[in-house]
Backbone as CSV, one residue per row, in Angstrom:
resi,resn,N_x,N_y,N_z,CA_x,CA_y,CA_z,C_x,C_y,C_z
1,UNK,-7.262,-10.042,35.935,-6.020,-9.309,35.736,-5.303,-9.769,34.468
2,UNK,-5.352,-11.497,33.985,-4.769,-11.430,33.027,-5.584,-10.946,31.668
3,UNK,-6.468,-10.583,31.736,-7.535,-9.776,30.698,-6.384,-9.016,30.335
4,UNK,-6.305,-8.026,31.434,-5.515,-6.675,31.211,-4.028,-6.904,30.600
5,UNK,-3.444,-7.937,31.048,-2.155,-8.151,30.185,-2.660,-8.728,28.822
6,UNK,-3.313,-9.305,28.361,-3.624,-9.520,26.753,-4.155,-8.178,25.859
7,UNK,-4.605,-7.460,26.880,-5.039,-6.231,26.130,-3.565,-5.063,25.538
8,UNK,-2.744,-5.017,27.064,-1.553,-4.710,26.738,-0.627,-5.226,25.626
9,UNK,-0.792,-6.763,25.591,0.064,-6.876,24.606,-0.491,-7.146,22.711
10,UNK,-1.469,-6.685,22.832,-2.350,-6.639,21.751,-1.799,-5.453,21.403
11,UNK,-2.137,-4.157,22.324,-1.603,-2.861,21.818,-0.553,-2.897,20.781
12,UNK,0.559,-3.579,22.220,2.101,-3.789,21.539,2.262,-4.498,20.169
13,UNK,1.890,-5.029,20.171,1.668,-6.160,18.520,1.635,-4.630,17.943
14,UNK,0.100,-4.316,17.714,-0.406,-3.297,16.983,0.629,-2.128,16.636
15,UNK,1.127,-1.387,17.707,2.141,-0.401,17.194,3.507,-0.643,16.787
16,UNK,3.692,-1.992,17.090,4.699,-2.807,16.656,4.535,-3.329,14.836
17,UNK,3.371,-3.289,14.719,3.071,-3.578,13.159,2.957,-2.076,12.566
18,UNK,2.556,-0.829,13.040,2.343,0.357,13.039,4.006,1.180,12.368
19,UNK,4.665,0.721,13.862,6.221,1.183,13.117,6.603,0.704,11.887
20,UNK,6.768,-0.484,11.467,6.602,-1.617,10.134,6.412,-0.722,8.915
21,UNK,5.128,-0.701,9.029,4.672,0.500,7.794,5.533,1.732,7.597
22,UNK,5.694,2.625,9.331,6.410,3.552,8.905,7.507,3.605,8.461
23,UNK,8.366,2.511,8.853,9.595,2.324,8.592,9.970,2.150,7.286
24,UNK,8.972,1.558,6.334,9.014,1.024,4.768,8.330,2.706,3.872
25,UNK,7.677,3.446,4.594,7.317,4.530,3.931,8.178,5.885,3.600
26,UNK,9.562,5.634,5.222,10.582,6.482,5.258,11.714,6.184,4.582
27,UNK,11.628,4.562,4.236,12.912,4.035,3.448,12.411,4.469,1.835
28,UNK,10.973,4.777,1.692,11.301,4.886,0.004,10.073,6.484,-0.204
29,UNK,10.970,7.257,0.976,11.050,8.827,0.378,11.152,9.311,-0.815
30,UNK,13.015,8.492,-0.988,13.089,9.346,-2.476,12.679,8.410,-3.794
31,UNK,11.942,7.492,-3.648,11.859,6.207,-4.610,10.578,7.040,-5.385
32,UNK,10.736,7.479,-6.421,10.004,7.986,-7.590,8.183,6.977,-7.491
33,UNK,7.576,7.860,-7.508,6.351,7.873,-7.486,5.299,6.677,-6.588
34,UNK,6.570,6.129,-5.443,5.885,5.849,-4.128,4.902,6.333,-3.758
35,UNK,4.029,5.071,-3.305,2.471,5.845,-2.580,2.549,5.105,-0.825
36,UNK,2.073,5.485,-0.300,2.532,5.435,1.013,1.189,4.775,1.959
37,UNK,1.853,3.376,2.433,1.003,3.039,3.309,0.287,3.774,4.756
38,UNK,-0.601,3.001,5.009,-1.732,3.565,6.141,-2.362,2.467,6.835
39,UNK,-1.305,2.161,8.261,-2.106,0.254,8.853,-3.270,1.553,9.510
40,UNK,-4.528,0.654,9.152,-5.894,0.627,10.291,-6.152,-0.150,11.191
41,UNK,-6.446,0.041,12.048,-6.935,-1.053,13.200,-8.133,-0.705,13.857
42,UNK,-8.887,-2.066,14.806,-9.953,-2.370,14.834,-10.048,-3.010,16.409
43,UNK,-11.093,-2.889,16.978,-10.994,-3.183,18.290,-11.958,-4.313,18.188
44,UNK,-11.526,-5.291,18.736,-12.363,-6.597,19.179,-12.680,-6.906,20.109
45,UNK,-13.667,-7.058,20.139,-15.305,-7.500,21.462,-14.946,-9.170,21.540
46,UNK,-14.395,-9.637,22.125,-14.631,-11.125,22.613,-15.982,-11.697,22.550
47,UNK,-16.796,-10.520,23.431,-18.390,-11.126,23.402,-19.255,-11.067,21.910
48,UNK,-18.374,-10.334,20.986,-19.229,-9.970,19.764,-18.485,-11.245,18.933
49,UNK,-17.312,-11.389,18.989,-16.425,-11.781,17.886,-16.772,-13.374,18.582
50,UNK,-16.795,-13.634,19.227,-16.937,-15.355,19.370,-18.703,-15.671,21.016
51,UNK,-19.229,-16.693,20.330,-20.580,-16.961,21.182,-19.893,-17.592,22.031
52,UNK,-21.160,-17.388,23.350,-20.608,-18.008,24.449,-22.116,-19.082,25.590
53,UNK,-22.121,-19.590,25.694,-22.959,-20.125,26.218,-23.337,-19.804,27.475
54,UNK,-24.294,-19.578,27.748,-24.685,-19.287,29.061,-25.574,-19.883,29.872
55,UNK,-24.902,-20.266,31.415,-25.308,-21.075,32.058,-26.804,-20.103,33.625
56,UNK,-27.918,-20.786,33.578,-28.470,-19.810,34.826,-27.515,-20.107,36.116
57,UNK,-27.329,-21.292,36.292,-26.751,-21.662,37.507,-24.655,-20.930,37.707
58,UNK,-24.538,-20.507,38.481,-23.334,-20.026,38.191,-22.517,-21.342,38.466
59,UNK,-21.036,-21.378,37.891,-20.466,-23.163,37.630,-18.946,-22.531,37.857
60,UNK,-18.506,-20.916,38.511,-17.217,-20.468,38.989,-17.380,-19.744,40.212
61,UNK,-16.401,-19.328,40.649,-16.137,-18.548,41.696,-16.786,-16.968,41.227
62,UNK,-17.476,-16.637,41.982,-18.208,-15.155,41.576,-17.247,-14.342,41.831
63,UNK,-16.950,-13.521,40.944,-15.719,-12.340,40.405,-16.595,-11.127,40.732
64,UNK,-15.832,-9.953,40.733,-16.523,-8.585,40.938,-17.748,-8.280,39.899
65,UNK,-16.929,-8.810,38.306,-17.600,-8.216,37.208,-18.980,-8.833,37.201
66,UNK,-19.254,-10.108,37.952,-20.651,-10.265,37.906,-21.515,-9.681,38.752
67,UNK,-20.633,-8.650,39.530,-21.837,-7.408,39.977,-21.988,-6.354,39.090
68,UNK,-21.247,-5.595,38.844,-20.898,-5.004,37.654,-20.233,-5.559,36.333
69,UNK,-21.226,-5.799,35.663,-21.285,-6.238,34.211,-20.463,-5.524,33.542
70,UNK,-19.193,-5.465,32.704,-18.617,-4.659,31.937,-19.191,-4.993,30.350
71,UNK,-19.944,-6.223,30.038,-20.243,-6.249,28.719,-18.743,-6.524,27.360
72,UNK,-18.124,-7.504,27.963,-16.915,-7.950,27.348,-16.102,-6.791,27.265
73,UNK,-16.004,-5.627,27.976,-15.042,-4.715,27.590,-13.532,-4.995,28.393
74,UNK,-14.129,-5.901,29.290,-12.457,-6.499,29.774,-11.785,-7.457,28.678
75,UNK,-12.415,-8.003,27.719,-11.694,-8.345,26.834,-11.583,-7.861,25.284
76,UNK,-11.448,-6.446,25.041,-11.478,-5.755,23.979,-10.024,-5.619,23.907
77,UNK,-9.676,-5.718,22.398,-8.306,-6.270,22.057,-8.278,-5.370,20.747
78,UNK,-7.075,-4.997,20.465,-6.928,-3.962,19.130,-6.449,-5.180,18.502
79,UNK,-7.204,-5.183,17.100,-6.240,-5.872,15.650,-6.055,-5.079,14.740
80,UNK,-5.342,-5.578,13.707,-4.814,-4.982,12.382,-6.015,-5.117,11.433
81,UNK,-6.837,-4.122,11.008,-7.823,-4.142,10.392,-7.685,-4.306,8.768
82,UNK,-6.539,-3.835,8.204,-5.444,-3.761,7.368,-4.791,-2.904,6.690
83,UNK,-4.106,-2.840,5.763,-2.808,-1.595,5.480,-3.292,-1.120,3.672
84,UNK,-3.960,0.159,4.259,-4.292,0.711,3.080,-3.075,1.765,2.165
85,UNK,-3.331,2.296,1.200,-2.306,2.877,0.078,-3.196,4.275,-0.133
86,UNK,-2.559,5.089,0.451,-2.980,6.627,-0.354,-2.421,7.206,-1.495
87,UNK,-3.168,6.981,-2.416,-3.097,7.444,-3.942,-2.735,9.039,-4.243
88,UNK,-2.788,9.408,-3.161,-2.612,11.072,-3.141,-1.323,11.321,-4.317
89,UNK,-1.647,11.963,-5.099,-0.190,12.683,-5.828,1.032,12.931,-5.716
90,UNK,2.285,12.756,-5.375,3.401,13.160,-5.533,3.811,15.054,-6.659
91,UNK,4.687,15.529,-5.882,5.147,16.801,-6.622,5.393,15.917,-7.564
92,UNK,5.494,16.629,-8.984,5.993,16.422,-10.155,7.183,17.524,-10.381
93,UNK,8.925,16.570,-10.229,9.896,16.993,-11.050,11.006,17.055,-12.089
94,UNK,10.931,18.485,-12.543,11.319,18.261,-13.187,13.133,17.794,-13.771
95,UNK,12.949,16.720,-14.968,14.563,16.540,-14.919,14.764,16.850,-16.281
96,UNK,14.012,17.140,-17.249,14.230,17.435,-18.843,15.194,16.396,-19.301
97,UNK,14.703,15.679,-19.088,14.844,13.652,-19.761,13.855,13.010,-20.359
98,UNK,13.973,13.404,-22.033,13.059,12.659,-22.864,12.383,11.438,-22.073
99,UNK,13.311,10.516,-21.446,12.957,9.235,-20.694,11.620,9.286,-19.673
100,UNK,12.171,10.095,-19.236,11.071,10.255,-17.765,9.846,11.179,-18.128
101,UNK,8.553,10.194,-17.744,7.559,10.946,-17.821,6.872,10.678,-16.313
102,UNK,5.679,11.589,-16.116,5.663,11.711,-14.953,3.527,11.964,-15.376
103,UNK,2.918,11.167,-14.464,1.091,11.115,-14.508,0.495,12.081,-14.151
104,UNK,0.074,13.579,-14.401,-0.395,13.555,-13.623,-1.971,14.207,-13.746
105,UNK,-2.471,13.244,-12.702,-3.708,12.853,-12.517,-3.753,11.619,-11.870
106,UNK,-5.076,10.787,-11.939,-5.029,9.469,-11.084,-4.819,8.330,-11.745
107,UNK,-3.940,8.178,-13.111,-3.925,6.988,-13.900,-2.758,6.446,-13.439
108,UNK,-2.957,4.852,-14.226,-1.373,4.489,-14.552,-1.344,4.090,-16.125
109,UNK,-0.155,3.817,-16.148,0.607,2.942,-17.457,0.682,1.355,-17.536
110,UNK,0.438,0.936,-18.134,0.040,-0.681,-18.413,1.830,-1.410,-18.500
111,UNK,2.231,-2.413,-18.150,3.840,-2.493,-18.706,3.714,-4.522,-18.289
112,UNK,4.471,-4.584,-19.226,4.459,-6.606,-19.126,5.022,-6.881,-18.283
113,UNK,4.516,-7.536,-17.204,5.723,-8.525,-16.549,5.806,-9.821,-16.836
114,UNK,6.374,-10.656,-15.802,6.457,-12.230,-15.822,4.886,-13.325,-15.457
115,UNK,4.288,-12.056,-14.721,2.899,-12.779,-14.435,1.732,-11.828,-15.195
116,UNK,2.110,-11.136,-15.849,0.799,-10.616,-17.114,0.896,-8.911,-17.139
117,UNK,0.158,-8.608,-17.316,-0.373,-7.289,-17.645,-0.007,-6.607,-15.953
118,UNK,0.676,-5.425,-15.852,0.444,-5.013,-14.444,0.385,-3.011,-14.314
119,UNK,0.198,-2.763,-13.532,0.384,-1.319,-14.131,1.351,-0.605,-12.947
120,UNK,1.521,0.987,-13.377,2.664,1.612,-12.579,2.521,3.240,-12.881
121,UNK,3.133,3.565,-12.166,3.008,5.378,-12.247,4.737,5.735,-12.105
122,UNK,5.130,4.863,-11.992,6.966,5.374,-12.029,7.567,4.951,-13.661
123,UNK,7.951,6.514,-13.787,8.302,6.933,-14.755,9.509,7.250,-15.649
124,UNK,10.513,6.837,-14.804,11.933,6.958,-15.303,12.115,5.568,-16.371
125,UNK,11.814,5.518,-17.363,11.872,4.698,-18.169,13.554,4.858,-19.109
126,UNK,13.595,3.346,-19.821,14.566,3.876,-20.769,14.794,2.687,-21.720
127,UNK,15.417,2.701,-22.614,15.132,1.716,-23.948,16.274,0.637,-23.873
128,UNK,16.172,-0.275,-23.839,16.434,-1.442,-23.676,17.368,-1.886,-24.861
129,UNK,18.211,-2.791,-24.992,19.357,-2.909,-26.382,18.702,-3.244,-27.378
130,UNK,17.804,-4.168,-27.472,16.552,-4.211,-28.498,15.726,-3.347,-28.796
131,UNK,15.856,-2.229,-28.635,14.835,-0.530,-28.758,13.230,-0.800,-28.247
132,UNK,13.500,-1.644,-27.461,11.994,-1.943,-26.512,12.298,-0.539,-25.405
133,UNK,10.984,0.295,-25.281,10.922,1.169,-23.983,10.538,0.243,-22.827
134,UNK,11.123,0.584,-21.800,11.346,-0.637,-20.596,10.556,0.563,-19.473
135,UNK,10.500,-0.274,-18.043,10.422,0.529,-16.720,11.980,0.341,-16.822
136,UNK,12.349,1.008,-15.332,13.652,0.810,-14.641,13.907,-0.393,-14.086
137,UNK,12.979,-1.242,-14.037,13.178,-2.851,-13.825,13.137,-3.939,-15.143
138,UNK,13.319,-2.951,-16.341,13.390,-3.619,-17.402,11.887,-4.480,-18.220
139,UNK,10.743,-4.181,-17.643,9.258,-4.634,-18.031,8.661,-3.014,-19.206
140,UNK,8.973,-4.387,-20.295,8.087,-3.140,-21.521,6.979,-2.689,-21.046
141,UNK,6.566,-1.778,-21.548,5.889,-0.697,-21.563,4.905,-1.062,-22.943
142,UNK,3.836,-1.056,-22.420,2.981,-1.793,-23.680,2.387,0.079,-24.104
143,UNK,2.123,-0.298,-25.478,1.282,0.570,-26.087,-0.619,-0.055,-25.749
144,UNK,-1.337,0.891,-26.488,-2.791,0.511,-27.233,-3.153,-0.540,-27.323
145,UNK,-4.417,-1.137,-26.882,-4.598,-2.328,-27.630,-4.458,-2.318,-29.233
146,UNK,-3.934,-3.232,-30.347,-3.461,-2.679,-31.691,-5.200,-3.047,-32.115
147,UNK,-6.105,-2.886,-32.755,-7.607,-3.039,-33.504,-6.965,-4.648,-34.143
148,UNK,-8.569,-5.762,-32.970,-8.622,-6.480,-33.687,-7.377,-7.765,-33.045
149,UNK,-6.840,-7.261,-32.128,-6.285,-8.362,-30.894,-6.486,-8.290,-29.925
150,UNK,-6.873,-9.374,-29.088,-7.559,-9.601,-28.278,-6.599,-9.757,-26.598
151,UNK,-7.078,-8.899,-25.918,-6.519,-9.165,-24.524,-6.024,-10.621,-24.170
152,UNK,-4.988,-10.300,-23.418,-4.678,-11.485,-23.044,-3.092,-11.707,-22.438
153,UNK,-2.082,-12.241,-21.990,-1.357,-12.240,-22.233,-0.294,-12.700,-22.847
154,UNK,-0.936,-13.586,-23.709,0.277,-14.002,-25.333,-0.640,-12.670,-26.497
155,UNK,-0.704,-12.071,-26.004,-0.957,-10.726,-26.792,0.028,-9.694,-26.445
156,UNK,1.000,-9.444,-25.420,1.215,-8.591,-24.737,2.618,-8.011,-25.763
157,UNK,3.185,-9.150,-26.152,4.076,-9.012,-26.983,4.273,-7.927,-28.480
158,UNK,2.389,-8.182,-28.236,2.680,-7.581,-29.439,1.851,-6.152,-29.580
159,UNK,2.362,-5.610,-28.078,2.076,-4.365,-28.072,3.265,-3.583,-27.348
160,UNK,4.196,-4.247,-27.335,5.511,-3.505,-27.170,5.942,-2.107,-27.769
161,UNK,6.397,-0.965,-27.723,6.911,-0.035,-27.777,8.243,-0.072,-28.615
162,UNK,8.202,-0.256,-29.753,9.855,-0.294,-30.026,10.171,1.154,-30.801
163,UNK,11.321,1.880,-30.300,12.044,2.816,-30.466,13.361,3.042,-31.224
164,UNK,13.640,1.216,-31.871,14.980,1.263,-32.364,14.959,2.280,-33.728
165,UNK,16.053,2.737,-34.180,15.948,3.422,-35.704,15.494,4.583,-35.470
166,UNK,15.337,5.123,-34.252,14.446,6.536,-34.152,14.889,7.794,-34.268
167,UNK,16.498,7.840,-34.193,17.819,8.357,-34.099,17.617,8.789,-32.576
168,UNK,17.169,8.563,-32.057,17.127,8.962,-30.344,16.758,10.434,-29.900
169,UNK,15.707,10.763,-30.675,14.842,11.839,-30.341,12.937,11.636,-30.593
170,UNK,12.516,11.736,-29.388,10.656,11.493,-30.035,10.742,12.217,-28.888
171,UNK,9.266,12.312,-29.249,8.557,13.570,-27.924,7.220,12.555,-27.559
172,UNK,6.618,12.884,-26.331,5.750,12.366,-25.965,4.735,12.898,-25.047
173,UNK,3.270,13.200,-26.233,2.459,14.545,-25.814,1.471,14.113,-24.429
174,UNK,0.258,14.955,-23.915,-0.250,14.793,-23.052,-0.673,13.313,-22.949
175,UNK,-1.087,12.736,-24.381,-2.225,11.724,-24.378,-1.190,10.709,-24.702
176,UNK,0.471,10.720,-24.282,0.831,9.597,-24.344,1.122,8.679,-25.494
177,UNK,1.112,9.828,-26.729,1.367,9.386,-28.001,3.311,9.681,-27.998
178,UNK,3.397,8.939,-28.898,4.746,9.175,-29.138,5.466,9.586,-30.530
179,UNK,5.698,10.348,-30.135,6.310,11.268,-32.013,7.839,10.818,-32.153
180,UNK,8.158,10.712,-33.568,9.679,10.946,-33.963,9.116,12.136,-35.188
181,UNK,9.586,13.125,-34.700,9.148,14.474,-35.793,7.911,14.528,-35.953
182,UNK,7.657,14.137,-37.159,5.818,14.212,-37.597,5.170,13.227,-37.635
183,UNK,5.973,12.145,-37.315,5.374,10.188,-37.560,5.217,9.803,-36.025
184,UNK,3.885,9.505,-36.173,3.495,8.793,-34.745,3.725,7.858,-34.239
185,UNK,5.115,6.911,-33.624,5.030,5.502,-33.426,4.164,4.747,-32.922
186,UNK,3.520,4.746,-31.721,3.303,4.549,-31.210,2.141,5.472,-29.639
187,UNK,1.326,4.875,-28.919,0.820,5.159,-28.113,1.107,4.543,-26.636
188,UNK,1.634,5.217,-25.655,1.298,4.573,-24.259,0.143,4.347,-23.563
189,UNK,-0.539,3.280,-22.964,-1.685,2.702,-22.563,-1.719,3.338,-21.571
190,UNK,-2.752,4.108,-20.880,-2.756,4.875,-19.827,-4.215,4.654,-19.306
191,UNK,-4.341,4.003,-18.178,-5.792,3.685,-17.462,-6.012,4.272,-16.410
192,UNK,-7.457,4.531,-16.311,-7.938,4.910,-14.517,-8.644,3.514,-14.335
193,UNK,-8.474,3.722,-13.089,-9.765,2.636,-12.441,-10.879,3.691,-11.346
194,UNK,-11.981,2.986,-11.344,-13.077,3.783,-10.567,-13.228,3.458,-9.526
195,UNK,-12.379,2.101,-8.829,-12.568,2.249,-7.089,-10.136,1.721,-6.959
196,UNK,-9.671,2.781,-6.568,-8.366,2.772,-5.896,-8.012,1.874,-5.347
197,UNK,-8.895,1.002,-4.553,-8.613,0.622,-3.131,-8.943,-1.071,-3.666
198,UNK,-9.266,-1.444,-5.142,-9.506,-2.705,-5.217,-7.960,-2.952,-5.743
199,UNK,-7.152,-2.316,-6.206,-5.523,-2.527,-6.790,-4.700,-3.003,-5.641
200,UNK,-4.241,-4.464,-5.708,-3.396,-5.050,-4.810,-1.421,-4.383,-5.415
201,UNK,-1.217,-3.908,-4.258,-0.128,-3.085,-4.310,1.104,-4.422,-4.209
202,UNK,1.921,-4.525,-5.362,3.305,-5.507,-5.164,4.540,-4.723,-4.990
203,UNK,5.534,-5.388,-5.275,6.797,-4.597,-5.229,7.265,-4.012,-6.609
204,UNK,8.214,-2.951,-6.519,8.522,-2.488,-7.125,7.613,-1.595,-8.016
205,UNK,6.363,-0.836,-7.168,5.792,0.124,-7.675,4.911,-0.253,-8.691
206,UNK,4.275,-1.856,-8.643,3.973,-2.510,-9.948,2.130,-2.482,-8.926
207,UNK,1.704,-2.571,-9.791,-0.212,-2.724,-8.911,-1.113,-3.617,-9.752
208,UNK,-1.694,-4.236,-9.362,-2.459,-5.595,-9.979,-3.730,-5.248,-9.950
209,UNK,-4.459,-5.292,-11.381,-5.888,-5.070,-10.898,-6.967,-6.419,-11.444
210,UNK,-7.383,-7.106,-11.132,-8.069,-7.940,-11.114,-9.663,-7.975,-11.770
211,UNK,-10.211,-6.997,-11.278,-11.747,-6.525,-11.826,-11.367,-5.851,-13.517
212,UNK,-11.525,-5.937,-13.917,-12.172,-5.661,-15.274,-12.860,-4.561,-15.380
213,UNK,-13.964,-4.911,-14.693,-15.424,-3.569,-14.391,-14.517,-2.554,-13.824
214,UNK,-13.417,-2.485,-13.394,-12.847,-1.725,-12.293,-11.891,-0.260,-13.281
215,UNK,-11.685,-0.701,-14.466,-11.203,-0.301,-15.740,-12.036,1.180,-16.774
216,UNK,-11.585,2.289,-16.562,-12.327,3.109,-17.173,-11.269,4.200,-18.264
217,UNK,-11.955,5.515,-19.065,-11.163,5.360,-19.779,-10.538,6.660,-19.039
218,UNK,-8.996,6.861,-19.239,-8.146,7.958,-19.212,-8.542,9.557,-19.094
219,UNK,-9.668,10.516,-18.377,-10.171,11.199,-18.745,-9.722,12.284,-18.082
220,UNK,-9.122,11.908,-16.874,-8.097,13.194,-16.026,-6.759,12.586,-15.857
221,UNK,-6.413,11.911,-16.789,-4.826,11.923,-16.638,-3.904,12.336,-17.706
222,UNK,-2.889,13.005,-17.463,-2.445,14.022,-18.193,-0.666,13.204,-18.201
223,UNK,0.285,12.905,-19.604,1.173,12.569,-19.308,2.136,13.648,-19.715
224,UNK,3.486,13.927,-18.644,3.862,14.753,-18.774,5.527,14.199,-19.038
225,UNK,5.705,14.632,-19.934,7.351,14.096,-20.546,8.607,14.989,-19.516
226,UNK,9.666,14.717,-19.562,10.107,15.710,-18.698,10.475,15.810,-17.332
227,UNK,9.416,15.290,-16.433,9.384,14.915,-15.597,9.184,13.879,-15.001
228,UNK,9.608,13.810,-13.408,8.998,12.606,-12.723,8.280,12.754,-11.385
229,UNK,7.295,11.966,-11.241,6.587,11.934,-9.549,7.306,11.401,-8.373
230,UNK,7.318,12.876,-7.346,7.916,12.252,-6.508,7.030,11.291,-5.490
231,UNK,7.629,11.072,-4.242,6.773,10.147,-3.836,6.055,10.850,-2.848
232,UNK,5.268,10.184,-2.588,3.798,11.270,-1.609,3.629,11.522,-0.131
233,UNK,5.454,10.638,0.799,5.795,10.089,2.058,6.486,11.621,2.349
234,UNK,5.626,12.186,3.500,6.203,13.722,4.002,7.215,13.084,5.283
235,UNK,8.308,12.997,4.751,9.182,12.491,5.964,8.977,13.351,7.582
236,UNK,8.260,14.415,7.527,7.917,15.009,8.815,6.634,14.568,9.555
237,UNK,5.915,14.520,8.769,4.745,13.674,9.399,4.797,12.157,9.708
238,UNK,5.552,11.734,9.146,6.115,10.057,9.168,7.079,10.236,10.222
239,UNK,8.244,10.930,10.417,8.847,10.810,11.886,7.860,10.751,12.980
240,UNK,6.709,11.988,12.868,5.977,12.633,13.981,5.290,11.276,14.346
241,UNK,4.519,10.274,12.972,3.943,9.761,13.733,4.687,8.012,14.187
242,UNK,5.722,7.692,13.775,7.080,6.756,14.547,7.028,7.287,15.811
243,UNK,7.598,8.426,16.348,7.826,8.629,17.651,6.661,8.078,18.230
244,UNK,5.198,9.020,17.887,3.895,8.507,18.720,4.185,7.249,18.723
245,UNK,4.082,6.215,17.606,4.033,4.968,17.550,4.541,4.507,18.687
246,UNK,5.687,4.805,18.538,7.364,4.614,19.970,7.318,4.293,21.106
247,UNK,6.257,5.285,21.392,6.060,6.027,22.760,4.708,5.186,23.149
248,UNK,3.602,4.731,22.327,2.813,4.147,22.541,3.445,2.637,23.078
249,UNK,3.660,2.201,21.992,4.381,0.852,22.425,5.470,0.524,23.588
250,UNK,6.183,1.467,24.057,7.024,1.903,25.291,5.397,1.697,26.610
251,UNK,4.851,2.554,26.418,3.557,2.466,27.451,3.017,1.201,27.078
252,UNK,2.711,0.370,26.535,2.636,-1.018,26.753,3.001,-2.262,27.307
253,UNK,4.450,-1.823,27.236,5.255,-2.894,27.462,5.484,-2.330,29.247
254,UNK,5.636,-1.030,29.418,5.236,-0.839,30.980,4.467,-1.331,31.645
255,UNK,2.712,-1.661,30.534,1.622,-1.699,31.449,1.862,-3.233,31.400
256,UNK,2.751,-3.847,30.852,2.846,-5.605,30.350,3.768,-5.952,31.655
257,UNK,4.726,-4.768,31.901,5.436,-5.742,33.148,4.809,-5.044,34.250
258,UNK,4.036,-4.252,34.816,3.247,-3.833,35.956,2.302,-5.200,35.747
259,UNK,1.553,-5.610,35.289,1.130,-7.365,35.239,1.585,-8.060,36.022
260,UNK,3.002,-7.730,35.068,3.567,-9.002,35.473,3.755,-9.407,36.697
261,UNK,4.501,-7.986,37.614,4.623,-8.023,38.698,3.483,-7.986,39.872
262,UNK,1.835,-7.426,39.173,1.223,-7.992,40.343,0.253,-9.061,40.480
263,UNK,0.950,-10.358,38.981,0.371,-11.584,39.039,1.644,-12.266,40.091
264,UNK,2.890,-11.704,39.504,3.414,-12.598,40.762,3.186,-12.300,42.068
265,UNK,3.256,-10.943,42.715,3.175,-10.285,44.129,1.445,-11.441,44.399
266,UNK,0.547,-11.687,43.460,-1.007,-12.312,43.781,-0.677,-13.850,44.035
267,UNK,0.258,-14.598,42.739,0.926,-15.498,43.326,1.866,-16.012,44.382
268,UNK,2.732,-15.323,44.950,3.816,-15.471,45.636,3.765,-15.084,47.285
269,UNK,2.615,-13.983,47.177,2.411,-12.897,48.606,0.878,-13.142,49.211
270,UNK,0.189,-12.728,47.982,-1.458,-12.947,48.710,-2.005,-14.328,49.201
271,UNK,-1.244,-15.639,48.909,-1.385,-16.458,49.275,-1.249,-16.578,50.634
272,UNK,-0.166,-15.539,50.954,0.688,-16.457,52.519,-0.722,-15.475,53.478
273,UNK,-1.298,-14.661,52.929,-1.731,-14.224,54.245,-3.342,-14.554,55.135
């Protein structure tokens, strides 16, 4: 019987980590070019997930299940398998703000932080008192590698974006070049990667990619000035699936105190008779 209460409260964990996600996907609805988590989970076999030794001679009290063998399914337990990111697109809108550009396709934009090179798809940018183009968290916005410097990040500096002197008009075409009239300043660094799912997702819309090999060139991403991406969290399907969540975890915690009550009624009652 207490099988059955660990299984119950495994559930509960689970949709309890389940709401978590949803709750962080509904808080950043309107947060510009949010991508929206997805917890997976995974059911665990006791008999698969850990060895057990086995004796011929029996060395307990014979239980039902050793007439009927369930094959560890009395101890199958849900875990958190882990919390994936759907890359799916956001609408693109429009605000006709030189500032804001908006991806679209599956790339990002390269921009400096405090721990190196990181990339991003949120696009409300804007120029900084030093005529550096910034994110909205103030991390330049690197151009091109310049021919002839070498990756790295005491390189990063010196692929900054500067906009000062420009009189405060440039345009900025599909490929992420940047015009003042007919003079090209500058280029924005715009990458795909060929597997999604190796980019460790941080805060503030920033994504870390680690592989190298993982790095390809720009070939369906399109930058669009003008606009911005919204975020990809359908607040109706995200309520729909909170409630389920809700309601699941509500039926857990039922089946956790029905336990409860007939380990004590087994303790307290079946004894006396």
């Amino acid at each position: 019987m207490a099988n059955g209460m660990w299984t119950a409260a495994a559930g509960a964990v689970a949709q309890s980590q389940s709401l978590d996600v949803i709750a962080n996907n509904l808080a950043n609805t309107d947060t510009s070019a949010f991508k929206k988590d997805i917890p997976t989970f995974k059911e665990y076999l006791a008999t698969v997930e850990r060895t057990h030794d086995t004796a011929d001679i029996p060395r307990s009290p014979i239980k039902d299940k050793d007439f009927y063998p369930l094959d560890g399914r009395d101890q199958a337990y849900v875990v958190t398998d882990g919390i994936h990111t759907s890359f799916r697109q956001g609408n693109l809108r429009n605000t006709q703000s030189q500032l804001d550009i908006a991806l679209d396709g599956p790339g990002f934009f390269e921009v400096s932080t405090p721990y190196g090179a990181q990339f991003t798809r949120q696009g409300n940018l804007k120029i900084a008192s030093d005529g550096k183009l910034v994110t909205v968290e103030g991390f330049p916005v690197l151009s091109k590698e310049p021919a002839g410097l070498s990756m790295g990040s005491n390189s990063l500096s010196a692929r900054y974006i500067n906009l000062r002197d420009r009189g405060g008009l440039f345009g900025i075409n599909a490929n992420g070049q940047i015009y003042s009239g007919e003079n090209l300043i500058s280029q924005i660094n715009i990458i795909e990667f060929k597997d999604l799912s190796k980019l460790k997702k941080l805060g503030g819309q920033l994504y870390e990619n680690k592989d190298t090999n993982n790095i390809v060139n720009p070939e369906h991403t399109q930058v669009r000035q003008g606009f911005l991406e919204s975020s990809n969290v359908n607040p109706i399907e995200e309520m729909t699936r909170m409630i389920q969540a809700n309601r699941l975890f509500e039926h857990d915690l039922k089946a956790l105190k029905t336990y409860g009550e007939l380990l004590g009624k087994e303790a307290n009652e079946v004894g006396k008779l």
